[in-house]
TORROGU-348532 format. One line per field, with one value per residue (C-alpha): x, z, y; residue number from 1; residue in three letters. Coordinates in steps of 0.05 Angstrom, whole numbers, plus 5000, padded with zeros to 4 digits. Example, Ala and Ser with C-alpha at 12.3 -4.5 7.8 and 13.67 -1.06 7.14 Angstrom:
REM residues 2
u = 5246 / 5273 $
w = 5156 / 5143 $
v = 4910 / 4979 $
pos = 1 / 2 $
code = Ala / Ser $
END
This chain:
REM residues 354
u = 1693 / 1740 / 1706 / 1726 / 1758 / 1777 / 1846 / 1887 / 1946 / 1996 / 2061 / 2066 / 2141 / 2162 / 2195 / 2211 / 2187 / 2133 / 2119 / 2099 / 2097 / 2033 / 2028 / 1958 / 1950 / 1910 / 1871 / 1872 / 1802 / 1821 / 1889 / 1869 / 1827 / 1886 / 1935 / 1966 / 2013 / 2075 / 2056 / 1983 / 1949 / 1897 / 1843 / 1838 / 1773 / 1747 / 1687 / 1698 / 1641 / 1585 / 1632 / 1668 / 1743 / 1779 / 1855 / 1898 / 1970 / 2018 / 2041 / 2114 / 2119 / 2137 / 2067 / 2063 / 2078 / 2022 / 2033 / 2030 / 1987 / 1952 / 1992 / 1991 / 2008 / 2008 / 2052 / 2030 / 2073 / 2036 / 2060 / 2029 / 1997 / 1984 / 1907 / 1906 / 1843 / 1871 / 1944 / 1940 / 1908 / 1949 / 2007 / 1978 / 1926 / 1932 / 1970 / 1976 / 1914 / 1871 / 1826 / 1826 / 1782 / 1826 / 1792 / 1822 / 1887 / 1871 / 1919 / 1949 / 2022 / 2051 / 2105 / 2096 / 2170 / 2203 / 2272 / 2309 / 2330 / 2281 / 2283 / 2238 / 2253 / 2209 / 2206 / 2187 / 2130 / 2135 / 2180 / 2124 / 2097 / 2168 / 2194 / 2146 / 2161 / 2242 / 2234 / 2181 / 2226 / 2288 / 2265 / 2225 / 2271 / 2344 / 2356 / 2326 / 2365 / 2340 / 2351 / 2329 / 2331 / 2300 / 2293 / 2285 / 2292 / 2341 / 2373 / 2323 / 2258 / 2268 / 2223 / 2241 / 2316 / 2331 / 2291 / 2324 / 2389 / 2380 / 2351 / 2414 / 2459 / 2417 / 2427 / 2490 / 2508 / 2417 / 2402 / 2434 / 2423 / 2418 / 2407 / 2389 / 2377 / 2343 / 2360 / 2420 / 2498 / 2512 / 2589 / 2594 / 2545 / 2507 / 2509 / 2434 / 2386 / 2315 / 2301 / 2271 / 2267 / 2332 / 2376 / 2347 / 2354 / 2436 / 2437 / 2399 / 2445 / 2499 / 2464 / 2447 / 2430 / 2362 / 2335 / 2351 / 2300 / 2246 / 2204 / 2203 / 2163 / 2145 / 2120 / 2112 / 2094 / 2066 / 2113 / 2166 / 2128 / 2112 / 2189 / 2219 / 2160 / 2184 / 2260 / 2241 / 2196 / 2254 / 2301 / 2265 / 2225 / 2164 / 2100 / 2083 / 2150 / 2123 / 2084 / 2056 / 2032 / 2017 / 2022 / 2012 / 1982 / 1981 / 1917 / 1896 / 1900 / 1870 / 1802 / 1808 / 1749 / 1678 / 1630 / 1550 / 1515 / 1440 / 1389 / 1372 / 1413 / 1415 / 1467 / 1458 / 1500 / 1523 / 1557 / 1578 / 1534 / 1471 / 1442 / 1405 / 1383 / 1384 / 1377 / 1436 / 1431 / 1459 / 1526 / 1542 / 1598 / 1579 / 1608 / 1563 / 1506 / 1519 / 1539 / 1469 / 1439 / 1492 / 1532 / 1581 / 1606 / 1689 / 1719 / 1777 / 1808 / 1754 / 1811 / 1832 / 1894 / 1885 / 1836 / 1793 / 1730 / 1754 / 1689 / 1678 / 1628 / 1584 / 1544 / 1542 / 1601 / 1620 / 1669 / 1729 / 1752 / 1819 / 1849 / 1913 / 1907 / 1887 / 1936 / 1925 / 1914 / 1853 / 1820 / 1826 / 1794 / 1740 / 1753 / 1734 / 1737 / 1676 / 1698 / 1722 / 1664 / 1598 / 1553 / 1554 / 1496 / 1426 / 1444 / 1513 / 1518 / 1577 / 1596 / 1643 / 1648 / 1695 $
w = 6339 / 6397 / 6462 / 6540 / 6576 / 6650 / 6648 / 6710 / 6730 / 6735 / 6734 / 6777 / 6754 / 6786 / 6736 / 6756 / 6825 / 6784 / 6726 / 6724 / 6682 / 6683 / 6652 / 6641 / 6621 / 6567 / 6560 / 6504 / 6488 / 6479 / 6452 / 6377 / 6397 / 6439 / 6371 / 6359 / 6305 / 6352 / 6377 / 6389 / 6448 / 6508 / 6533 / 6609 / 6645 / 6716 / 6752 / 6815 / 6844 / 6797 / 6739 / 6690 / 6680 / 6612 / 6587 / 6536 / 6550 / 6493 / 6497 / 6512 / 6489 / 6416 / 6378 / 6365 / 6301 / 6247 / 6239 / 6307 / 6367 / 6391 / 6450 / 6530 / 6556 / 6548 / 6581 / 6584 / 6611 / 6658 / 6681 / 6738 / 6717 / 6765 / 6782 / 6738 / 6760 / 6728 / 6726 / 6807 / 6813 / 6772 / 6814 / 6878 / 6881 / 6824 / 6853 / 6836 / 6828 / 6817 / 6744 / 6701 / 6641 / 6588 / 6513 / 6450 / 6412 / 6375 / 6338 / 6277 / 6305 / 6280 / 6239 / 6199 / 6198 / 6135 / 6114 / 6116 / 6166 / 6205 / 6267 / 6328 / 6364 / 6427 / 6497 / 6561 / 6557 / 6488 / 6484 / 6499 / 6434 / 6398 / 6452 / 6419 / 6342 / 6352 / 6380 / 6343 / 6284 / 6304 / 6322 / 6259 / 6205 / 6202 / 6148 / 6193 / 6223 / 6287 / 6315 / 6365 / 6393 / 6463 / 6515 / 6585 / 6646 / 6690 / 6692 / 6737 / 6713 / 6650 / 6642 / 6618 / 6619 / 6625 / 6570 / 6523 / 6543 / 6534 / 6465 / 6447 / 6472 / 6428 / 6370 / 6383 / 6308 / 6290 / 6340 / 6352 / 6421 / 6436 / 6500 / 6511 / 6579 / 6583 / 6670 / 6682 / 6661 / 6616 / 6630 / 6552 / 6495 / 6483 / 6521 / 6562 / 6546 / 6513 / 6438 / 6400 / 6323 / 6315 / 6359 / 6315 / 6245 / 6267 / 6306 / 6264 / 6196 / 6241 / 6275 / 6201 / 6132 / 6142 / 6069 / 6074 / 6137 / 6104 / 6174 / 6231 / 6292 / 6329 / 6394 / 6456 / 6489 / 6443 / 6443 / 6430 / 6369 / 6329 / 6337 / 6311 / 6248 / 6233 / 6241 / 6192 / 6142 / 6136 / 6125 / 6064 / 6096 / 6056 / 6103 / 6082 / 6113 / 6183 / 6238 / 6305 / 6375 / 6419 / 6495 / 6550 / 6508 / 6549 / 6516 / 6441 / 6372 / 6339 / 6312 / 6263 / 6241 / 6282 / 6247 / 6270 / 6285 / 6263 / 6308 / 6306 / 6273 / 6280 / 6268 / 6229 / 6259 / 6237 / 6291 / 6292 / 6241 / 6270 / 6251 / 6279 / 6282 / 6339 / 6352 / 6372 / 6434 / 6439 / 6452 / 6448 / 6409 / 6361 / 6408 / 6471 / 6430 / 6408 / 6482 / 6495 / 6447 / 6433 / 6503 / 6463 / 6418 / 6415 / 6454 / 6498 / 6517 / 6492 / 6484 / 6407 / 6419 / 6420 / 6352 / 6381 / 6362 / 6286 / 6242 / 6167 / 6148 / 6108 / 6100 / 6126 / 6148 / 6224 / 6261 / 6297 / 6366 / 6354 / 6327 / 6348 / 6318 / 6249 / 6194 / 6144 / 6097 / 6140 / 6151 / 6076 / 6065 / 6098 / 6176 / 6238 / 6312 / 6348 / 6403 / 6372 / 6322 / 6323 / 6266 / 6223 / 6173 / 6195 / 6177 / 6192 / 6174 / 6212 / 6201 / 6255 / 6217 / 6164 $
v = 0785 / 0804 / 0768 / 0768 / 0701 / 0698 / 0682 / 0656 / 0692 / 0649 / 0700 / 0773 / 0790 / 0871 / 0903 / 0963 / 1003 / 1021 / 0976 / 0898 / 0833 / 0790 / 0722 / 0689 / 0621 / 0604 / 0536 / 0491 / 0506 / 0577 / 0582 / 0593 / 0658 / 0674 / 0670 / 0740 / 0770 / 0808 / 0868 / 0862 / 0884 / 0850 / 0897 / 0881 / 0893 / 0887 / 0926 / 0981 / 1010 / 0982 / 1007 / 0976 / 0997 / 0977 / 0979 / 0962 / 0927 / 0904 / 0838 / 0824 / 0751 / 0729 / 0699 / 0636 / 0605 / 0609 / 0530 / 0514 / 0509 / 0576 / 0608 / 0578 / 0638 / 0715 / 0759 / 0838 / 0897 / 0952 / 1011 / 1053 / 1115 / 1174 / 1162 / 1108 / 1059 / 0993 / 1009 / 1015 / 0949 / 0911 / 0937 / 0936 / 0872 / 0818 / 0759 / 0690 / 0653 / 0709 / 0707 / 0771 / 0781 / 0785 / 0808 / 0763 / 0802 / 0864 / 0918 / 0924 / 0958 / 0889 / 0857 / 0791 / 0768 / 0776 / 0789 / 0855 / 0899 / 0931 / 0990 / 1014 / 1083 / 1065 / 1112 / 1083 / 1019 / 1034 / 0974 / 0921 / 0916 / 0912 / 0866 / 0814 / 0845 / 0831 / 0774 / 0738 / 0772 / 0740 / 0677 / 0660 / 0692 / 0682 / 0733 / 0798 / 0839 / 0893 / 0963 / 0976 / 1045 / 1056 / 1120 / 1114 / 1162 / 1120 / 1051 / 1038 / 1057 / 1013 / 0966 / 0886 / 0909 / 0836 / 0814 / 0859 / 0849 / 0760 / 0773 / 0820 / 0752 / 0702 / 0749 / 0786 / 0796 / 0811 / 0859 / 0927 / 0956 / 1032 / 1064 / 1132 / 1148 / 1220 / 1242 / 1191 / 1190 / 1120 / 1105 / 1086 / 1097 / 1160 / 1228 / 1229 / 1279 / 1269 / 1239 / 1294 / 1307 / 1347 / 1285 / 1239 / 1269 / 1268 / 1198 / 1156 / 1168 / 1146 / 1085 / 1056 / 1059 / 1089 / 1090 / 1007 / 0998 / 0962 / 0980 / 1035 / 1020 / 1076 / 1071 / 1114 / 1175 / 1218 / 1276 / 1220 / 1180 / 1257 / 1265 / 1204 / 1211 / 1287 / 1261 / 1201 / 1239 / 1290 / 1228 / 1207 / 1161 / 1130 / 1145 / 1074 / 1051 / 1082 / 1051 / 1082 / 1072 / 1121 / 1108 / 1169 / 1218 / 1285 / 1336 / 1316 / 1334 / 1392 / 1370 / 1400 / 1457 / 1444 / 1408 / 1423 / 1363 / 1348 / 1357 / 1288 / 1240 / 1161 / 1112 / 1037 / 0983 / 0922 / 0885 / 0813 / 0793 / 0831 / 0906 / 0960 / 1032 / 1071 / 1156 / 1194 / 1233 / 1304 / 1304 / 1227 / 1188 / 1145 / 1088 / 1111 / 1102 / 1033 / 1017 / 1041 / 0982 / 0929 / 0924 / 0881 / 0925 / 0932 / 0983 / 0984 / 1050 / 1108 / 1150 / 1149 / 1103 / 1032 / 1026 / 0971 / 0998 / 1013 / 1012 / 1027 / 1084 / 1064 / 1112 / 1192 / 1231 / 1249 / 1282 / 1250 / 1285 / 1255 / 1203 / 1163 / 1098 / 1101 / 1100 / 1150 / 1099 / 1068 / 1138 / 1148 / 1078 / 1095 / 1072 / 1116 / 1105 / 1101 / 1134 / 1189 / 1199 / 1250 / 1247 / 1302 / 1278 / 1259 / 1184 / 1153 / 1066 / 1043 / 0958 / 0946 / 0867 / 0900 $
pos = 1 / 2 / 3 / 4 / 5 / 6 / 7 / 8 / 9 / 10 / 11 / 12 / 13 / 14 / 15 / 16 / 17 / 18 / 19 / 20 / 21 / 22 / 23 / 24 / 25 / 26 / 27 / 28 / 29 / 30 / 31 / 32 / 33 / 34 / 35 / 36 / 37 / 38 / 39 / 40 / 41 / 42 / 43 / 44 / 45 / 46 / 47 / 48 / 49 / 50 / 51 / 52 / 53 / 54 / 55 / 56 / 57 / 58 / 59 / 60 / 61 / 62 / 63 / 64 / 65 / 66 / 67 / 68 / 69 / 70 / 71 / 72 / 73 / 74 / 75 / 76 / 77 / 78 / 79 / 80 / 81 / 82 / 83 / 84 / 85 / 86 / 87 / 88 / 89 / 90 / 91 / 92 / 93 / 94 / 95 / 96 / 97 / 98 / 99 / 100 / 101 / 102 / 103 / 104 / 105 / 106 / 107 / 108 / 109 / 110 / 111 / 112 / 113 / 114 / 115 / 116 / 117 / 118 / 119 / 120 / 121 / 122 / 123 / 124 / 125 / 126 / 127 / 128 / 129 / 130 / 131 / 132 / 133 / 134 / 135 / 136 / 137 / 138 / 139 / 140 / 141 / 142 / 143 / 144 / 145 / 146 / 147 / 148 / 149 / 150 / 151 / 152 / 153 / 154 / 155 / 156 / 157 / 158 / 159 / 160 / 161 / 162 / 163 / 164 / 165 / 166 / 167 / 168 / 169 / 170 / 171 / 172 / 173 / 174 / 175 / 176 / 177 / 178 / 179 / 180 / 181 / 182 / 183 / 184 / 185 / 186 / 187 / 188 / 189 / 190 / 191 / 192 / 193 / 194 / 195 / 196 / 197 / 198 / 199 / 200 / 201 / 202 / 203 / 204 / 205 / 206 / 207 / 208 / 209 / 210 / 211 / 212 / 213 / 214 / 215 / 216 / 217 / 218 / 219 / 220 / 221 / 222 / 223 / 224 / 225 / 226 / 227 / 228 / 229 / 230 / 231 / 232 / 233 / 234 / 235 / 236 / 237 / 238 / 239 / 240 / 241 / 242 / 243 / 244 / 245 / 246 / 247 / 248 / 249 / 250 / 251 / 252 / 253 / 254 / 255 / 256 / 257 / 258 / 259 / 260 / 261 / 262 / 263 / 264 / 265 / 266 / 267 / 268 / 269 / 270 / 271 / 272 / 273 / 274 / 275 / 276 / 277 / 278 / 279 / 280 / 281 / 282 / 283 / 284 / 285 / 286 / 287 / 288 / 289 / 290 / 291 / 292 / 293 / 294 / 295 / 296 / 297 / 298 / 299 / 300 / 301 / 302 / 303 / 304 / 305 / 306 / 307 / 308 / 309 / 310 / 311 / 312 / 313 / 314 / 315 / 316 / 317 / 318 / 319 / 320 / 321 / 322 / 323 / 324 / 325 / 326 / 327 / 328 / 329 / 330 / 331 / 332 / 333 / 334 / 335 / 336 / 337 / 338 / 339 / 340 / 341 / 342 / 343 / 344 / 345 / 346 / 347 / 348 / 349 / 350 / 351 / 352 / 353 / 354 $
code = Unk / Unk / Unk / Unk / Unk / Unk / Unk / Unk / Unk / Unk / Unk / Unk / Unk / Unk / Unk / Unk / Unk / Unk / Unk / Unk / Unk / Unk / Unk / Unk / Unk / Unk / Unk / Unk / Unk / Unk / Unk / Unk / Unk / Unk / Unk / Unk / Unk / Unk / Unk / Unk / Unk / Unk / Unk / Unk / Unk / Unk / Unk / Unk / Unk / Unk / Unk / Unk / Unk / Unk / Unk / Unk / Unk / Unk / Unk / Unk / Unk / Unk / Unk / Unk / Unk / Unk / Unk / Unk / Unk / Unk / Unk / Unk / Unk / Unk / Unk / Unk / Unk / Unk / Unk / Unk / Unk / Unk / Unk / Unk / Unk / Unk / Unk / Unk / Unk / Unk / Unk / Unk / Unk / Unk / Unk / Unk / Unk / Unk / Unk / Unk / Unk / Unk / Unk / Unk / Unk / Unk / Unk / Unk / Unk / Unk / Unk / Unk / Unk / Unk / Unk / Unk / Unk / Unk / Unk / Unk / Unk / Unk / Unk / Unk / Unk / Unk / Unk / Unk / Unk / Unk / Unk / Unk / Unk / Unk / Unk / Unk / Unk / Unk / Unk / Unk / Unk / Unk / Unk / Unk / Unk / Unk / Unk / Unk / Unk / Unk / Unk / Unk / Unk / Unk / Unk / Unk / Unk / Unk / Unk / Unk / Unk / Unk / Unk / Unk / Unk / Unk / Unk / Unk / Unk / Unk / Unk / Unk / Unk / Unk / Unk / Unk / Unk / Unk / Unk / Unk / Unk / Unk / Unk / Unk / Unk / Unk / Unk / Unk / Unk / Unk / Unk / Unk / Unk / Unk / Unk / Unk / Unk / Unk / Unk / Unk / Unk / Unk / Unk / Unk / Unk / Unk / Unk / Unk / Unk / Unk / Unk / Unk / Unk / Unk / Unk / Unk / Unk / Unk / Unk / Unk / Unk / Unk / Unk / Unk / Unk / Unk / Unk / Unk / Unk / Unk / Unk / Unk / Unk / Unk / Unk / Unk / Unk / Unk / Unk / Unk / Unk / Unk / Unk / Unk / Unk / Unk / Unk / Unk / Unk / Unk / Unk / Unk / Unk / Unk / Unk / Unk / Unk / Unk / Unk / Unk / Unk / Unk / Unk / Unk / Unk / Unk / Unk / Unk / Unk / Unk / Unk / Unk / Unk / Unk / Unk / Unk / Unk / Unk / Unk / Unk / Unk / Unk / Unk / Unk / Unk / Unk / Unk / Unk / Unk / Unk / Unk / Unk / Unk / Unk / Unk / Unk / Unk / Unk / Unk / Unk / Unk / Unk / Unk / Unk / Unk / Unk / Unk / Unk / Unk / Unk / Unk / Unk / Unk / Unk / Unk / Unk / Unk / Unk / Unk / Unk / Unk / Unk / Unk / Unk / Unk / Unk / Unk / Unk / Unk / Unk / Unk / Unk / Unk / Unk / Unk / Unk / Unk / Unk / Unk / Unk / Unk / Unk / Unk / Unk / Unk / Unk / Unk / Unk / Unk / Unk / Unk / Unk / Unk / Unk $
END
């Protein structure tokens, strides 16, 4: 069960003018709920005003290895967002010293290092997650091999520029490097301009053998991430072969056809090893209503991206808003997000312990 530690900051690193690093340390005590496959995320939470204020932020630094200690540190990437109520005061107010509560690793954007060769088409912060993937990757498994494609604006707007460029130097003959810079003129490398589905049905045949990629990683705006899948699945790309994370996501999905609710409905729990029943008010989420009962249930962003409050239905059917972080093979399991989901039967059974 994913839980909340105050974790000292022991690292502020600016990244870009609007983008930073933040290392926590982790204590002995807590290092094995701290363990993380690469390219997990932390949900970061602090209260403003008498409310409390939630985000997810991939983390940068390779995991640790399965037969080792748990990690001492964690390193997240965070990039300002216009408005954005955590983003600003990570930028603007965490320093040195200060304590942040930080919840255990969640996600299932990862990669359990393997051989083969293996590719990410990432846009923006999109490269936090594989930052960790490649290098975990290359670290652990002398047989992988790395592409990694990335789009930025500018030179200077990309974030851990440096990072990427000392893991290209480790592995000089593992990781390919491409650069696409979408509003500033490279001086070798490809013309600028944006990543969309027709550039990357012609560029990636000519980067490398793309029916040999044992592994996309997708991961970006979401504009960017329907691109690369289109350009992929018109490849020949196995859907199985594909894996996404959305970050930025401007307006939403298409629901899909309205479902009417019941006039009452109620929703069975199981959470953490404990159950209960509880009404659904007009207009709720599934997620709000649990909130209402169980305080401790999993959530992190409420928006349909992060996946942190994943559940299995049990029973019932509802009706998901949107949905950005389900695989198509978890919704077709059986998996919703709670956030996302309005009953659409009288009786819905959710077990968020699955």
């Amino acid at each position: 069960m994913a839980r909340f530690h105050p974790l000292e900051v022991t690292a502020v690193d600016r990244l870009t003018d609007d983008s930073v690093a933040l290392t926590f340390a982790v204590p002995p005590e807590l290092r094995e709920e701290y363990r993380h496959a690469p390219g997990q995320h932390l949900a970061l939470r602090r209260v403003s005003d008498g409310a409390e204020i939630r985000r997810t932020y991939s983390i940068c630094s390779a995991a640790p290895d399965p037969d080792g200690e748990g990690p001492s540190s964690l390193r997240v990437g965070v990039r300002l967002v216009d408005g954005g109520a955590f983003s600003t005061y990570a930028l603007k107010e965490i320093d040195l010293g200060d304590r942040v509560e930080v919840m255990t690793p969640a996600g299932r954007f990862t990669l359990q290092p393997a051989p083969g060769l293996y590719a990410a088409v990432v846009g923006g912060s999109g490269i936090t997650p594989v930052l960790s993937i490649a290098s975990t990757l290359l670290a652990r498994e002398p047989r992988a091999r790395f592409c990694l494609i990335r789009s930025d604006r500018t030179t200077a707007s990309t974030m851990f520029l440096e990072e990427v460029a000392d893991l290209k130097d480790r592995y000089p003959d593992r990781l390919h490097l491409v650069t696409v810079l979408s509003r500033e003129e490279q001086q070798a490398g490809l013309p600028s301009g944006r990543l969309d589905q027709e550039r990357l049905e012609g560029l990636l045949p000519a980067l490398l053998p793309v029916a040999d990629v044992a592994g996309w990683f997708l991961c970006g705006p979401y504009g960017l991430v329907q691109g690369a899948e289109r350009a992929l699945r018109g490849l020949g790309v196995a859907r199985a072969r594909i894996h996404q994370e959305i970050f930025h996501v401007d307006g939403g999905k298409d629901p899909g056809p309205a479902v009417a609710a019941p006039a009452h409905s109620t929703v069975t729990v199981r959470l953490d090893g404990r159950g209960g029943t509880w009404p659904v008010q007009e207009g709720e989420t599934l997620l709000e209503t649990v909130l209402r009962n169980r305080p401790d249930a999993p959530y992190a962003c409420k928006g349909g991206v992060c996946g942190t409050c994943r559940a299995f239905l049990v029973e019932g059917e509802v009706r998901m808003d949107r949905n950005f972080a389900l695989e198509p093979e978890e919704t077709e399991a059986g998996y919703v997000l709670a956030c996302q989901s309005h009953p659409a039967t009288e009786k819905v059974e959710l077990d968020f312990d699955r």
